[in-house]
C-alpha distance (Angstrom), angle and dihedral (degrees) to the residues before:
residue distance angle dihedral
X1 . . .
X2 4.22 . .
X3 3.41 102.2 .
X4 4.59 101.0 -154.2
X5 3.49 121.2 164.1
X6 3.47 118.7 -129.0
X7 3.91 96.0 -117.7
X8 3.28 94.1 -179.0
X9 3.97 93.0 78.0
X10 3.97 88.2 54.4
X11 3.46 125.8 13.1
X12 3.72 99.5 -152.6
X13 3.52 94.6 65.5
X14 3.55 123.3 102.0
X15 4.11 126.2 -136.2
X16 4.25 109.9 -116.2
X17 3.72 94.1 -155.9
X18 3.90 128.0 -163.2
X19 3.73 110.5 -128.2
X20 4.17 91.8 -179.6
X21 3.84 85.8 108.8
X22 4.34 93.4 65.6
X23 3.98 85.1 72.8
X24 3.80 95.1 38.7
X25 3.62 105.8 89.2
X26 3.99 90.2 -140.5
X27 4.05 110.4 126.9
X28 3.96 87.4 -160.1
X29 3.96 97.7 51.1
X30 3.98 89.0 40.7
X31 4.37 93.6 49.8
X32 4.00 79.7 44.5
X33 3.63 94.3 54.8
X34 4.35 95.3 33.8
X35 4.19 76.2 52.1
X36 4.31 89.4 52.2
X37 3.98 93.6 44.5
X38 3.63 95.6 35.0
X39 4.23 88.0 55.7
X40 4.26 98.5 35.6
X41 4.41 86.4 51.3
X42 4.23 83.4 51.1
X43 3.47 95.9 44.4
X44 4.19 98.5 42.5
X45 3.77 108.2 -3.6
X46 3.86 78.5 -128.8
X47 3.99 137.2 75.7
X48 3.76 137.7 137.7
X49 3.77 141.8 -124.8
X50 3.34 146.1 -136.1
X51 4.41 133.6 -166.3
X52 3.50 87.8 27.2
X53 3.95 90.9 149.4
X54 3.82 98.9 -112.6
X55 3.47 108.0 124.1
X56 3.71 125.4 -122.5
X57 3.94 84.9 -137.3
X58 4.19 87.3 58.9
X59 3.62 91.1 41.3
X60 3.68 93.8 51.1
X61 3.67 100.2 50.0
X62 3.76 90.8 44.7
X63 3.75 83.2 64.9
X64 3.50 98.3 42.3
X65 4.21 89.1 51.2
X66 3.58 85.3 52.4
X67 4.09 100.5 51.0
X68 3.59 83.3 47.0
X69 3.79 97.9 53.6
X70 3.91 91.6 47.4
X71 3.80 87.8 45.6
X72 3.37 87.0 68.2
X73 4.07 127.6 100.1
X74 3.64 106.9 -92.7
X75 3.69 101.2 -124.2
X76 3.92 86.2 59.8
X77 3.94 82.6 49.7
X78 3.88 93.7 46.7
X79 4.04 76.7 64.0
X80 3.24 89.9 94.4
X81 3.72 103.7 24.3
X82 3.88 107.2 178.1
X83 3.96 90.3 -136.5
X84 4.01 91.4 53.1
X85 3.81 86.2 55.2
X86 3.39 125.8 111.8
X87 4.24 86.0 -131.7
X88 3.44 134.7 8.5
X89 3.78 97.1 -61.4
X90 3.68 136.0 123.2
X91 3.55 150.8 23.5
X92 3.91 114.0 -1.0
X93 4.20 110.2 -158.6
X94 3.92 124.4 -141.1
X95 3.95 75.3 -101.2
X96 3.48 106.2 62.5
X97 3.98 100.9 75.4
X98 3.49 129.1 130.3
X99 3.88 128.8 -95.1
X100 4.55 95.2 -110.3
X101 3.55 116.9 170.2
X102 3.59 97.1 -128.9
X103 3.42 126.9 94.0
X104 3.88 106.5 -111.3
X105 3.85 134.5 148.6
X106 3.69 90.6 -128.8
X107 3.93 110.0 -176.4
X108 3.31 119.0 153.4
X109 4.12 136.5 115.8
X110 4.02 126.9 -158.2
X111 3.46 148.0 -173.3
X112 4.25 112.5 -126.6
X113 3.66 119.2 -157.7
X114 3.58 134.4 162.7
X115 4.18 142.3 171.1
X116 3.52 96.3 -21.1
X117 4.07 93.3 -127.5
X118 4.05 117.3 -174.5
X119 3.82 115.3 -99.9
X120 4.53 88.2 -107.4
X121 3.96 83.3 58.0
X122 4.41 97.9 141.3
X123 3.79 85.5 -142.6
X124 3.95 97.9 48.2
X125 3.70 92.1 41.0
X126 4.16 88.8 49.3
X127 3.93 86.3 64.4
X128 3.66 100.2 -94.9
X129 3.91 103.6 161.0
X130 4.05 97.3 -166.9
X131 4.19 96.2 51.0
X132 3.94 121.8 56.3
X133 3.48 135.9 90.6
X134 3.64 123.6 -63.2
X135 3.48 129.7 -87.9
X136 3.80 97.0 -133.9
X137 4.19 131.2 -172.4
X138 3.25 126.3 -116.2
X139 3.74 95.3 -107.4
X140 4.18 130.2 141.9
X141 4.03 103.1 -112.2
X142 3.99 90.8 -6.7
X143 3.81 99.5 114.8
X144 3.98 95.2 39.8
X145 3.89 99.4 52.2
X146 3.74 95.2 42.4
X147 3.79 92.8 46.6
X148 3.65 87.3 49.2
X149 3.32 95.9 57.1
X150 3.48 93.3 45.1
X151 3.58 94.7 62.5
X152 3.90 93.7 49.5
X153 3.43 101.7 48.9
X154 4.06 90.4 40.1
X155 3.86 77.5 51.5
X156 3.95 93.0 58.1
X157 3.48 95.1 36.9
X158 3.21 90.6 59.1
X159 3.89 94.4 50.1
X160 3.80 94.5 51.4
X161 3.92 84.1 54.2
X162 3.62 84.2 61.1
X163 3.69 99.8 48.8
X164 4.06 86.4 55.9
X165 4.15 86.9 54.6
X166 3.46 78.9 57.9
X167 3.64 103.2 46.8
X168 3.87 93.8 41.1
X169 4.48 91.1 50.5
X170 3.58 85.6 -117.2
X171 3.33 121.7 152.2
X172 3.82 124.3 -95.2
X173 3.61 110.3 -81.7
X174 3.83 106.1 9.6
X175 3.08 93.2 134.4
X176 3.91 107.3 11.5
X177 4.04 93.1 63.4
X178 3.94 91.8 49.8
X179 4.05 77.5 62.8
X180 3.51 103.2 73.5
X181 3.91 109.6 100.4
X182 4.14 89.0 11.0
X183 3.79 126.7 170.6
X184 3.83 95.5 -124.3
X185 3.49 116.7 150.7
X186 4.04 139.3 -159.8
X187 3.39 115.9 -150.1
X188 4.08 117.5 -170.6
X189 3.80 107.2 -157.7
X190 3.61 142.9 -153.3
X191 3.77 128.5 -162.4
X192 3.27 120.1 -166.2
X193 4.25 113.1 176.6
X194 3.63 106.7 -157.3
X195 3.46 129.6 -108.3
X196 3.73 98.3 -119.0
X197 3.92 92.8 52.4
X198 4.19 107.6 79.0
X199 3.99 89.3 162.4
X200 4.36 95.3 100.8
X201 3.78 89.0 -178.6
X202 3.84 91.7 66.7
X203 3.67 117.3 96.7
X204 3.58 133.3 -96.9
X205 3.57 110.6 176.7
X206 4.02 111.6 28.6
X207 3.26 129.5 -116.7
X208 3.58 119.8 -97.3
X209 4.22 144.8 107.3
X210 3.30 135.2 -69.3
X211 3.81 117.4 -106.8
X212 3.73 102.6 -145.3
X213 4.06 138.9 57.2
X214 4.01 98.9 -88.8
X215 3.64 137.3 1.3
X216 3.83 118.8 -147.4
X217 3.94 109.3 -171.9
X218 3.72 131.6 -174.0
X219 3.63 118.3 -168.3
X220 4.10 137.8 156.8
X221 3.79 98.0 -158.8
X222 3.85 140.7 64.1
X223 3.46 134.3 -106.3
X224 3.89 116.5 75.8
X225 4.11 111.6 118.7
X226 4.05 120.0 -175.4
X227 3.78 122.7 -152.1
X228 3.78 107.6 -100.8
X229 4.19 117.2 -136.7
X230 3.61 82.4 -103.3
X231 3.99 97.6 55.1
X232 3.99 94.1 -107.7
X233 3.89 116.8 130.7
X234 3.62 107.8 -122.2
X235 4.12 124.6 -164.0
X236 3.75 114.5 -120.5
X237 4.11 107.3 -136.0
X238 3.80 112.3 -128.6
X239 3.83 116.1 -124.2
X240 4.05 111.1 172.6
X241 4.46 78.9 -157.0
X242 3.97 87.3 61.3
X243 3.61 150.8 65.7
X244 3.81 130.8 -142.7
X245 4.28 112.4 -134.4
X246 3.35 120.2 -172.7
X247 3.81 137.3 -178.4
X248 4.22 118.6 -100.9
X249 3.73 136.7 -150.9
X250 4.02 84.6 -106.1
X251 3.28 98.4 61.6
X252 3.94 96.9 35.1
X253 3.64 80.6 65.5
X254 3.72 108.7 44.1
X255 4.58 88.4 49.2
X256 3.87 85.7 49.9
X257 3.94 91.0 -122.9
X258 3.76 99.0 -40.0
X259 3.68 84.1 106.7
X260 3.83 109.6 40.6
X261 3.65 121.8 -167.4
X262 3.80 108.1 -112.3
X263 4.09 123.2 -121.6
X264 4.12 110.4 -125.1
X265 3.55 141.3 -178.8
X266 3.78 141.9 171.7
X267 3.65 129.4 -132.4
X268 4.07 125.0 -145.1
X269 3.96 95.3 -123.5
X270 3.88 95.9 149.2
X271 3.97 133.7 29.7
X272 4.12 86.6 -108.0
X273 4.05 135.5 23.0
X274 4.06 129.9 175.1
X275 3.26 118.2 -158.2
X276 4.22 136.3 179.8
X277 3.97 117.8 -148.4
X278 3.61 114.7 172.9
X279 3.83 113.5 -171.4
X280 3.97 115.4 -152.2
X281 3.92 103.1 -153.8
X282 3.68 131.9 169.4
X283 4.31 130.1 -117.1
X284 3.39 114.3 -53.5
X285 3.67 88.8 -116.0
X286 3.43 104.2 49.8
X287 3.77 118.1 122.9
X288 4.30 104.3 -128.7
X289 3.94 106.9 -150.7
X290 3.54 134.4 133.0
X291 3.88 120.8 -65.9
X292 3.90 106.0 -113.7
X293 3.72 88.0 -132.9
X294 3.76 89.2 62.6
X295 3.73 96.2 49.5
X296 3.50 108.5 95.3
X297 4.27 111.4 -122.4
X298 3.55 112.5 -92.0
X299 4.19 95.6 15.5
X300 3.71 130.0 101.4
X301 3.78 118.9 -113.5
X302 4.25 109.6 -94.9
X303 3.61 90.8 -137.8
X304 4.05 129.1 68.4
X305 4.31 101.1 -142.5
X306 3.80 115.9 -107.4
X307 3.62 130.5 178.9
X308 3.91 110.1 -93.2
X309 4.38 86.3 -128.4
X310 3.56 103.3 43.3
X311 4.15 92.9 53.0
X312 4.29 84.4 53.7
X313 3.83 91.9 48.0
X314 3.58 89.4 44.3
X315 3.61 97.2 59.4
X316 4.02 95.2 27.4
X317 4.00 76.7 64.8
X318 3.64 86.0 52.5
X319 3.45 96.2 45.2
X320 4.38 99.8 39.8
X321 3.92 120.7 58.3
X322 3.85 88.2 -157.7
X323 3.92 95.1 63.4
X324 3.95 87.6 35.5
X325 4.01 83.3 61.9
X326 3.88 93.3 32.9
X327 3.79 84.7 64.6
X328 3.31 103.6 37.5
X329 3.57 82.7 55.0
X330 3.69 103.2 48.6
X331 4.31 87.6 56.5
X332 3.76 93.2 49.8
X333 4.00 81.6 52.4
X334 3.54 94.5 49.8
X335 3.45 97.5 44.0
X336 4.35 98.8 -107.0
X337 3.51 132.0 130.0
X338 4.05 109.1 -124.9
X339 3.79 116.7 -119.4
X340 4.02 106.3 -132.0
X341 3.32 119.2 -61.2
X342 3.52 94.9 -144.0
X343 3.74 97.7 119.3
X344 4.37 115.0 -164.7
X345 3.65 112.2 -170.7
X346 3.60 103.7 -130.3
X347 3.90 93.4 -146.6
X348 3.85 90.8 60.0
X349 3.52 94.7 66.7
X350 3.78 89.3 109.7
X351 3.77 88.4 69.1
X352 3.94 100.7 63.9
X353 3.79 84.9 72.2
X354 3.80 93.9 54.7
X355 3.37 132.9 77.3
């Protein structure tokens, strides 16, 4: 049964959606289900999902792999150090956070993986930071039940990408075949509030957008709010059974606004909170501009192209001291004067007007 809430009765509600139908072979129950995804990303840029075919089991033991890597002393952590990587891979400290003018108690660390490419990969070895292999802990079981996760949820982000093809009349594949190498990224996160701070409607983890084309998030514990259509924070329920998807910067772009990347934030409710965000992204390469099909005749397209990689290493430099430094470093060494590296995310504009 698809379980959608009629959001039309309140606004602040968000759509649980049955994906069951994306293995089901059935053309009518898929358009049916492109038609409910297609409407809940218009409506709130956000919505969640249930019998999406991960198993509880997986997702479980992801989480325990993670508590036991952050369990861990931090010098054995520092290991694999995401700034003493050869690409953007590895464990991310409570001190590696980005320099945002708001006024947040940010406190968090990570572990950033992506497509776990071989070490000869042309595009690693040409000095691509966001593609490469992973930079993995030595850990019993660590490596194999984070990769395999990986691949399913890569898997179903992938799908849903296709259902929006579907619901947007585009043809089969635009977006889907400018997936094959892609620059997606899972993060597994750690927030830790700090013992100090006793206010648990403070914010840990600013608000802001999401870089890439979809988000899928997993998480067990409260405290992650999206920015309504109508500018009001609204908290996302928690249901182990479901994922949270919300709309990126990518794909903002590519539907010309029709699909506008959603605003988020999480709260520090509780000493400690894991979370799972999986980005779906497209090629490196890949020029992001709107689909002529969703340009309306006689108007010019709302977004200027960009290549899908350089807007993520943009605001990776935005968000990572150690690449801020890395390229401050590498124009010193060539002999150029650095523009400032006070990076604004163009698709956050929204948020200046919030408070």
């Amino acid at each position: 049964m698809t379980l959608f809430s009629d959001i039309r009765q309140d606004e602040h509600v968000l759509p649980l959606i049955s994906v069951a139908a994306l293995r089901s072979g059935d053309e009518i129950e898929t358009d049916k289900l492109a038609s409910q995804i297609g409407t809940a990303c218009e409506r709130h840029g956000f919505f969640r999902i249930c019998d999406h075919g991960i198993s509880l089991d997986l997702i479980d033991a992801v989480y325990a792999a993670a508590e036991e890597f952050f369990a861990l002393p931090q010098n054995i952590k520092m290991r694999t150090y995401i700034g003493a990587s050869p690409n953007h891979r590895g464990y991310v400290p409570f001190t590696e956070k980005g320099d945002y003018p708001d006024e947040v108690h940010r406190s968090y660390e990570a572990f950033d993986l992506g497509m776990d490419l071989p070490a000869d990969d042309p595009d690693f070895l040409s000095g691509i930071r966001v593609l490469g292999p992973n930079n993995w802990p030595e850990l019993d079981g660590f490596r194999e039940t984070i990769d395999r996760y990986y691949t399913e949820v890569a898997c179903l982000g992938r799908m849903i990408c296709a259902l929006l093809e579907r619901y947007l009349d585009l043809p089969q594949g635009a977006m889907t075949e400018k997936m094959t190498k892609p620059v997606s990224q899972l993060r597994l996160l750690h927030y830790v509030r700090k013992a100090s701070l006793t206010d648990t409607k403070s914010v840990n983890m600013g608000a802001h957008t999401d870089y890439e084309c979809l988000t899928l998030l997993h998480t067990r514990n409260k405290g992650l709010q999206i920015l309504s259509q109508d500018d009001v924070w609204i908290d996302v329920p928690v249901n182990p059974a479901a994922l949270v998807v919300n709309i990126g910067d990518m794909m903002e772009a590519w539907t010309n606004g029709r699909l506008r990347s959603t605003p988020h934030r999480v709260l520090n409710l509780r000493p400690e909170r894991f979370s799972l965000p999986y980005f779906v992204a497209a090629n490196h390469d890949t020029i992001i501009e709107p689909f002529a099909q969703l340009v309306p005749d006689g108007s010019a397209p709302r977004y200027a192209p960009f290549a899908a990689g350089a807007h993520l290493e943009r605001m990776l430099i935005r968000d990572f001291p150690y690449l801020k430094a890395l390229m401050a470093k590498k124009d010193e060494d060539d002999g150029q004067t650095s523009p400032s590296l006070q990076i604004e995310n163009p698709f956050e504009q929204r948020l200046k007007t919030i408070t």
